[in-house]
DRENDO-1510 file (C-alpha; in Angstrom, 1 decimal, always signed):
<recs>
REC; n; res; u; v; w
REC; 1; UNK; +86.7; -21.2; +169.1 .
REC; 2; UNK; +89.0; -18.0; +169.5 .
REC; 3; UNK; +89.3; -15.1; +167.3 .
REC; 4; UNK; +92.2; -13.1; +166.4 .
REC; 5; UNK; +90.2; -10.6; +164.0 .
REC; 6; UNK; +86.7; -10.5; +165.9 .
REC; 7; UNK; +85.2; -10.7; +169.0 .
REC; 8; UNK; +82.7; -13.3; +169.9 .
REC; 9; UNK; +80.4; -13.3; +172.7 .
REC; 10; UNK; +76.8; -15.1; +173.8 .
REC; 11; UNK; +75.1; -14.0; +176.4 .
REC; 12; UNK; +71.2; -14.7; +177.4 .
REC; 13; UNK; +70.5; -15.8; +174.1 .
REC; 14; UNK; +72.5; -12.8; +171.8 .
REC; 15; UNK; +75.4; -13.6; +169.9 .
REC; 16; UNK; +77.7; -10.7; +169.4 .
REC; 17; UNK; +80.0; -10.5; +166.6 .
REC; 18; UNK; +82.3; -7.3; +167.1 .
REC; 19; UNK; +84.5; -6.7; +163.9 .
REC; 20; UNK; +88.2; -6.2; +165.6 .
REC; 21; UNK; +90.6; -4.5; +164.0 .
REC; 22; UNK; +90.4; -0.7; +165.0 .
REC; 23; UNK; +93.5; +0.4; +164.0 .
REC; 24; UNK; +92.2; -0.3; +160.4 .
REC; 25; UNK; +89.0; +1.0; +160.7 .
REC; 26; UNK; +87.8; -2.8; +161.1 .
REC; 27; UNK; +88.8; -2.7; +157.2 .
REC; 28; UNK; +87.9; -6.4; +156.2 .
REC; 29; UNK; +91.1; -9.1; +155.6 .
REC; 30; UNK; +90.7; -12.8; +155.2 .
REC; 31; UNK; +90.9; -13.9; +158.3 .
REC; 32; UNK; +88.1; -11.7; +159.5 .
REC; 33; UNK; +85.7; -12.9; +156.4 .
REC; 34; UNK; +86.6; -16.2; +157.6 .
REC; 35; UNK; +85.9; -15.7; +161.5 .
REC; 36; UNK; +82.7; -13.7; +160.7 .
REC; 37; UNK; +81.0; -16.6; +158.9 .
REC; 38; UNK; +82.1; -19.4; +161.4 .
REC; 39; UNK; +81.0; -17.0; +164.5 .
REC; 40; UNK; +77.7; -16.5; +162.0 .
REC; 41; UNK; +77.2; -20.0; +161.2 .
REC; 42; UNK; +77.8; -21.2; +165.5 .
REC; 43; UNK; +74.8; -18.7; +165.9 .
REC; 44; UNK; +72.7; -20.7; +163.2 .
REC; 45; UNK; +73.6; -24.2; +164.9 .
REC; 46; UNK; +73.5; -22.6; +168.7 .
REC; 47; UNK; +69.4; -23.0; +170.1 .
REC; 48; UNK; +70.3; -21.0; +172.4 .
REC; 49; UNK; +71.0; -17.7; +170.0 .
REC; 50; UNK; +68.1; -16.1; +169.0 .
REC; 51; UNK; +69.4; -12.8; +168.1 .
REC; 52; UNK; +72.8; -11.6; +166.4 .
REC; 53; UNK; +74.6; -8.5; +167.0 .
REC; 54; UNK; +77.4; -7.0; +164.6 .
REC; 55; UNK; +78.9; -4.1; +165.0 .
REC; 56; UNK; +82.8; -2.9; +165.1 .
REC; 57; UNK; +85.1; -2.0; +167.7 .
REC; 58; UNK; +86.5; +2.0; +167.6 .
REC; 59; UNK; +85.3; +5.0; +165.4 .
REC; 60; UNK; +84.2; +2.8; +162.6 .
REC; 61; UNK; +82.0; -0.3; +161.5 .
REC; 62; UNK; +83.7; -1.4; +159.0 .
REC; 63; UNK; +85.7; +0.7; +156.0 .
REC; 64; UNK; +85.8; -2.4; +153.7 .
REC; 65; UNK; +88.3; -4.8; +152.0 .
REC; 66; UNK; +91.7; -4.0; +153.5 .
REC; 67; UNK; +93.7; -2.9; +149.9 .
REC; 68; UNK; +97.0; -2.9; +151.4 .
REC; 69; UNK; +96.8; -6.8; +152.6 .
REC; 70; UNK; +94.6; -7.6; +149.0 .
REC; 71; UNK; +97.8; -6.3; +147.2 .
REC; 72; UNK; +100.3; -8.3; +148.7 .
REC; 73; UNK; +99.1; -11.4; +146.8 .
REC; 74; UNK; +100.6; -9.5; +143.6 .
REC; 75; UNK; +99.2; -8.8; +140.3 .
REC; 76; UNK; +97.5; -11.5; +139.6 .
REC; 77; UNK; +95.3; -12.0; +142.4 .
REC; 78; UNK; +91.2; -12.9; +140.9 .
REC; 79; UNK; +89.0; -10.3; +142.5 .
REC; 80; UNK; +86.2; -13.1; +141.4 .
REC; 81; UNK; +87.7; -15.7; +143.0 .
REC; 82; UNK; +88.5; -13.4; +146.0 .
REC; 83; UNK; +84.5; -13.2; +146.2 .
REC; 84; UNK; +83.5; -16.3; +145.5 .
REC; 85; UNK; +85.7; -17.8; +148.6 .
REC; 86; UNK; +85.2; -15.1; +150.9 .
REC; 87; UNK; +82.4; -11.7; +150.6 .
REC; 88; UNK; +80.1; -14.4; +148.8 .
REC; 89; UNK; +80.1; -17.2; +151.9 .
REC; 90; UNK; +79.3; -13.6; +154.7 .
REC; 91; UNK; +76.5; -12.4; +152.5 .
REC; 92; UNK; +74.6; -15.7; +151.9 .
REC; 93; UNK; +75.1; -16.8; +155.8 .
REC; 94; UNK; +73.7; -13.7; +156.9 .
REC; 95; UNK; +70.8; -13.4; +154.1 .
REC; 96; UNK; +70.3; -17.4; +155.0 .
REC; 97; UNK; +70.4; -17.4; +159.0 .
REC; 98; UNK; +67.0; -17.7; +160.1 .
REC; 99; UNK; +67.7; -15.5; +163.2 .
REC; 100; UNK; +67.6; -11.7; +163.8 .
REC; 101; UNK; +70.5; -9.8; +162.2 .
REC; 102; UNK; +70.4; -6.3; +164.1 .
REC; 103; UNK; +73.8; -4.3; +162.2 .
REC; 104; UNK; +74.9; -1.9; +165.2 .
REC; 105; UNK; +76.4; +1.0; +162.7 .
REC; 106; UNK; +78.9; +2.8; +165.3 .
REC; 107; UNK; +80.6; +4.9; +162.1 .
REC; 108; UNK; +81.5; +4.9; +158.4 .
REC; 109; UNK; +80.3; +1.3; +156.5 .
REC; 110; UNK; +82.1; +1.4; +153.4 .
REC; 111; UNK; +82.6; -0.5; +150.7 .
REC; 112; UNK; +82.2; -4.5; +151.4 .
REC; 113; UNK; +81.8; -3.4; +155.0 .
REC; 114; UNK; +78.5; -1.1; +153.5 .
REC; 115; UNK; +77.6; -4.5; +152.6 .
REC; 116; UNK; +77.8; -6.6; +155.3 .
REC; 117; UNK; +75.6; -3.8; +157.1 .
REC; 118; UNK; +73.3; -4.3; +154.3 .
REC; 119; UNK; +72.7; -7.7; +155.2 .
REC; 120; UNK; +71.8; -7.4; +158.8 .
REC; 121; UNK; +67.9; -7.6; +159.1 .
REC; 122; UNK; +67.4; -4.3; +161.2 .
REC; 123; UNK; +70.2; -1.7; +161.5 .
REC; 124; UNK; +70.6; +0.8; +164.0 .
REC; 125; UNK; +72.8; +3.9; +163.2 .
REC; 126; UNK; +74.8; +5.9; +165.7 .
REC; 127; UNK; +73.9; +9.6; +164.8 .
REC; 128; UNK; +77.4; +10.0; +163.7 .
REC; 129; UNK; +77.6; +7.0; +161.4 .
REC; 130; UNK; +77.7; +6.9; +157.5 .
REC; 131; UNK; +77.4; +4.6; +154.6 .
REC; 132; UNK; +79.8; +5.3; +151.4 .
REC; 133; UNK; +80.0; +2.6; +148.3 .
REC; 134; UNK; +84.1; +3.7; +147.5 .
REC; 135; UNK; +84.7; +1.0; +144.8 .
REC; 136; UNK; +84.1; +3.7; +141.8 .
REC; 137; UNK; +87.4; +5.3; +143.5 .
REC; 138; UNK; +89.3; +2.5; +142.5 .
REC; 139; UNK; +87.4; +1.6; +139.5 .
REC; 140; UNK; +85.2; -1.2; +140.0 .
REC; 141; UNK; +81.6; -1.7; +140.9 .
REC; 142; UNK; +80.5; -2.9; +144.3 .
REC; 143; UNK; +80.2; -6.2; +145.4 .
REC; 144; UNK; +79.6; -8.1; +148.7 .
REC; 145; UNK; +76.0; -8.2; +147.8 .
REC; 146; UNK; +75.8; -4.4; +147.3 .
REC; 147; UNK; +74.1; -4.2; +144.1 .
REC; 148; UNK; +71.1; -6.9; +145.2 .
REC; 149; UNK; +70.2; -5.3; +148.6 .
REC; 150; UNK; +70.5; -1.6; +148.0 .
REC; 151; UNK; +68.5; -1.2; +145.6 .
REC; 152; UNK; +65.7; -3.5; +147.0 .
REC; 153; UNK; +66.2; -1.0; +150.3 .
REC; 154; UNK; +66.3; +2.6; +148.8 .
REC; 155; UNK; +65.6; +2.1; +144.7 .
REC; 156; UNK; +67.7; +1.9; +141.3 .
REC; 157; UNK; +67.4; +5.9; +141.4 .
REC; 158; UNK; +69.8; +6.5; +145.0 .
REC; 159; UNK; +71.4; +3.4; +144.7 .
REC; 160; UNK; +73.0; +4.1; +141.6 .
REC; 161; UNK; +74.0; +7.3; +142.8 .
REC; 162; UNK; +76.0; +6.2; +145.8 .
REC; 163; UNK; +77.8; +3.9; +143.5 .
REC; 164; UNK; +78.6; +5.9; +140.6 .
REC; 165; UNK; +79.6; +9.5; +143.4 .
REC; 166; UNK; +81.2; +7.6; +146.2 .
REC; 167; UNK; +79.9; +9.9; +148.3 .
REC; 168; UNK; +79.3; +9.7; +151.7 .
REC; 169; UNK; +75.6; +8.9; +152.9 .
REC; 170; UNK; +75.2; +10.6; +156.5 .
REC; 171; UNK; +73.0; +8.5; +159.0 .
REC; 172; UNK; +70.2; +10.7; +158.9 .
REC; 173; UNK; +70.1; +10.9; +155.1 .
REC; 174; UNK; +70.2; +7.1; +155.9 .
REC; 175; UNK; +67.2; +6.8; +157.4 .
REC; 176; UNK; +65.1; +9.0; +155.3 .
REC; 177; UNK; +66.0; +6.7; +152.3 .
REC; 178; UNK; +65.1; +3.9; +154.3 .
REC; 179; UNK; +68.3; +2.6; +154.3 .
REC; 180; UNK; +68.7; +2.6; +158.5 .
REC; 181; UNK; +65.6; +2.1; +161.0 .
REC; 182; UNK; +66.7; +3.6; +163.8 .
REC; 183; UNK; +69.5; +6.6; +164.2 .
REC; 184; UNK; +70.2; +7.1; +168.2 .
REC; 185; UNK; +72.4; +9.2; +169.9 .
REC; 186; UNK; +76.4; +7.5; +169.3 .
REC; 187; UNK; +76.6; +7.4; +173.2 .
REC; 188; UNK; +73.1; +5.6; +173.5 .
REC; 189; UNK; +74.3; +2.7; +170.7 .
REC; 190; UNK; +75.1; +0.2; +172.7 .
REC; 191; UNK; +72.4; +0.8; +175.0 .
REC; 192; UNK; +69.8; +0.9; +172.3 .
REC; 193; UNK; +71.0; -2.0; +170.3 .
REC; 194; UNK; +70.9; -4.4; +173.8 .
REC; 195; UNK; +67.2; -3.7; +174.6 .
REC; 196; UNK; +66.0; -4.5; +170.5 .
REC; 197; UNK; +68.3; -7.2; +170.9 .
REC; 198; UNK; +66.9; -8.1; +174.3 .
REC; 199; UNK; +63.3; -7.7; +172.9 .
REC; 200; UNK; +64.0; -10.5; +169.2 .
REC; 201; UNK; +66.2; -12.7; +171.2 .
REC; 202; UNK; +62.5; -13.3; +173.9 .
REC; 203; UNK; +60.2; -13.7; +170.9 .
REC; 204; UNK; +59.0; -16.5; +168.3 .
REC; 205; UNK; +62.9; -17.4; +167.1 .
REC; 206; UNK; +61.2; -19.5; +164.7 .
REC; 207; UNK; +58.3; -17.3; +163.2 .
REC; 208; UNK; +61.2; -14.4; +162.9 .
REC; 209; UNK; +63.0; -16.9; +160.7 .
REC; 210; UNK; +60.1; -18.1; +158.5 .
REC; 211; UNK; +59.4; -14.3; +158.1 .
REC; 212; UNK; +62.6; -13.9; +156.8 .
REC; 213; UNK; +62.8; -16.4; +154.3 .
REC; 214; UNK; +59.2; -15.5; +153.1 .
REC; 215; UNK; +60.4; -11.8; +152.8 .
REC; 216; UNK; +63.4; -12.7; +151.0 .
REC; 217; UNK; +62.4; -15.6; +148.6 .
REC; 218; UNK; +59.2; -13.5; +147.3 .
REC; 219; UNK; +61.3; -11.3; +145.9 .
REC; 220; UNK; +61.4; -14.0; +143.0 .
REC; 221; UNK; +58.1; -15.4; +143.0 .
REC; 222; UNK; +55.0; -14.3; +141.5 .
REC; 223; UNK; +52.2; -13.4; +143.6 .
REC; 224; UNK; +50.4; -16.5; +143.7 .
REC; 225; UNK; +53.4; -18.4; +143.9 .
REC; 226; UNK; +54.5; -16.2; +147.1 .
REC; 227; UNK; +50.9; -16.9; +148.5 .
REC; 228; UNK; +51.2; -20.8; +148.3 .
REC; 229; UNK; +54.8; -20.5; +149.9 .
REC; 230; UNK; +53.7; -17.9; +152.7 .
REC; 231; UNK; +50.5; -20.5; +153.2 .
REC; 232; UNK; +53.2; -23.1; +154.0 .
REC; 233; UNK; +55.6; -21.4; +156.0 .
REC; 234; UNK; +52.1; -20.6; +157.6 .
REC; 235; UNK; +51.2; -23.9; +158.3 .
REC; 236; UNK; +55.2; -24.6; +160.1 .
REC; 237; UNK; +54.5; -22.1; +162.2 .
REC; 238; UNK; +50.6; -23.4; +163.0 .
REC; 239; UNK; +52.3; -26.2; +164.4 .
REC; 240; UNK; +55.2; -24.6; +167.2 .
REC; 241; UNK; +55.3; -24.9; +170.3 .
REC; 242; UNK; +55.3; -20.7; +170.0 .
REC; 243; UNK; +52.4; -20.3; +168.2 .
REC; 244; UNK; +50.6; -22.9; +171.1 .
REC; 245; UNK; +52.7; -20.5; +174.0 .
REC; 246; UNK; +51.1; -17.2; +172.2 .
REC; 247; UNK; +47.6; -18.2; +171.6 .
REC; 248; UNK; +47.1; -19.4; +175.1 .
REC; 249; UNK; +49.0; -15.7; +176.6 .
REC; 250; UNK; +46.5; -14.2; +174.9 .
REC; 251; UNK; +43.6; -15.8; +176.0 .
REC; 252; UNK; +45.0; -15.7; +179.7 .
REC; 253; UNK; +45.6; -12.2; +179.3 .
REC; 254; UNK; +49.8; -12.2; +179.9 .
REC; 255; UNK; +53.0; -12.1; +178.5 .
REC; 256; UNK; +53.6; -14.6; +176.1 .
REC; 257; UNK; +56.9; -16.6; +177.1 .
REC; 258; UNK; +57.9; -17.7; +173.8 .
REC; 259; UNK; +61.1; -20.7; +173.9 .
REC; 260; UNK; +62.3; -20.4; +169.9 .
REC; 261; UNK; +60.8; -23.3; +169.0 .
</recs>
């Protein structure tokens, strides 16, 4: 399929997803939402991914909901229903894709574009990059998933502050709130983000994915309920052709060459 708002490309088993519109700061409009899931959702249905890249093209990942083309429906435009049909679908594809999500931060996330970064699964931070939740600016709260994942990342305490101050969070502040894993020289991004990319899309695809969903449904499960669940997931993964491919590296002493499956 071809993109006007994003660029698409799959290449030894990564799927990048590059947010396109520089001269806006990659600011989000609905024809990006829309292009952003379908390239997410090819990456779910594509064997052959078994890692996603996003990250934006220019100075900036992404500074949010583009305001100017949001006012242009008029005054009576739903903010809800502007969620529901667009911000709502990107979160729960990424959250729901049982495949690597590494978030390539290049510069400021803001606003919805803060939480699409929030989704990814790893993120890697240029040294130069920053994370600001604007929407108290312009009187609202956050959205795009904002107020589930931030606070499960860095606490109520700091994630309540960047909401109510707007202020921006620099990328090493980031990543002592545990809110980035990695900050790397700006110049070494790309670089960086290839080899981790490199390094999930050669490795158990499937076990990554059970991981995920584990990690992200015990959040509302009790402990014993989280224990039968990881016991099952357990048992999926007993049974792949991975988990056959890794025992028997191990036992020969070499490099497990794991297919995804």
């Amino acid at each position: 399929m071809t993109y006007e708002t994003i660029l698409h490309d799959v290449t030894d088993g990564v799927a990048t997803i590059t947010l396109n519109r520089p001269s806006k700061l990659n600011a989000f409009n609905d024809p990006m939402i829309a292009e952003t899931t379908d390239a997410l959702k090819a990456a779910g249905r594509d064997a052959a991914v078994r890692c996603v890249v996003i990250t934006g093209a220019g100075r900036g990942f992404s500074s949010g909901q583009d305001l100017s083309d949001f006012q242009e429906r008029g005054e009576n435009v739903s903010i809800g229903e502007h969620l529901h049909h667009g911000y709502h679908r990107l979160i729960r594809q990424m959250v729901a894709l049982e495949k690597p999500i590494i978030g390539a931060i290049n510069g400021i996330a803001a606003g919805a574009g803060c939480g699409v970064a929030l989704a990814a699964d790893i993120r890697i931070a240029a040294d130069n990059a920053s994370f600001m939740l604007a929407f108290s600016r312009i009187g609202l709260i956050p959205d795009s998933g904002v107020n589930w994942l931030l606070p499960r990342l860095v606490g109520y305490a700091r994630a309540y502050e960047m909401a109510i101050t707007a202020d921006r969070v620099p990328a090493a502040q980031a990543l002592e709130w545990g809110l980035v894993n990695r900050v790397v020289p700006a110049a070494q991004l790309p670089e960086i983000t290839a080899a981790w990319a490199r390094r999930l899309a050669d490795g158990p695809t499937l076990a990554y994915g059970l991981t995920k969903r584990a990690m992200s449904r015990g959040w509302d499960m009790s402990l014993n309920e989280a224990l039968e669940y990881e016991a099952y997931l357990q048992e999926v993964a007993g049974r792949s052709a991975d988990n056959r491919e890794g025992i028997a590296a191990f036992l020969e002493k070499r490099e497990a060459r794991f297919s995804g499956r």
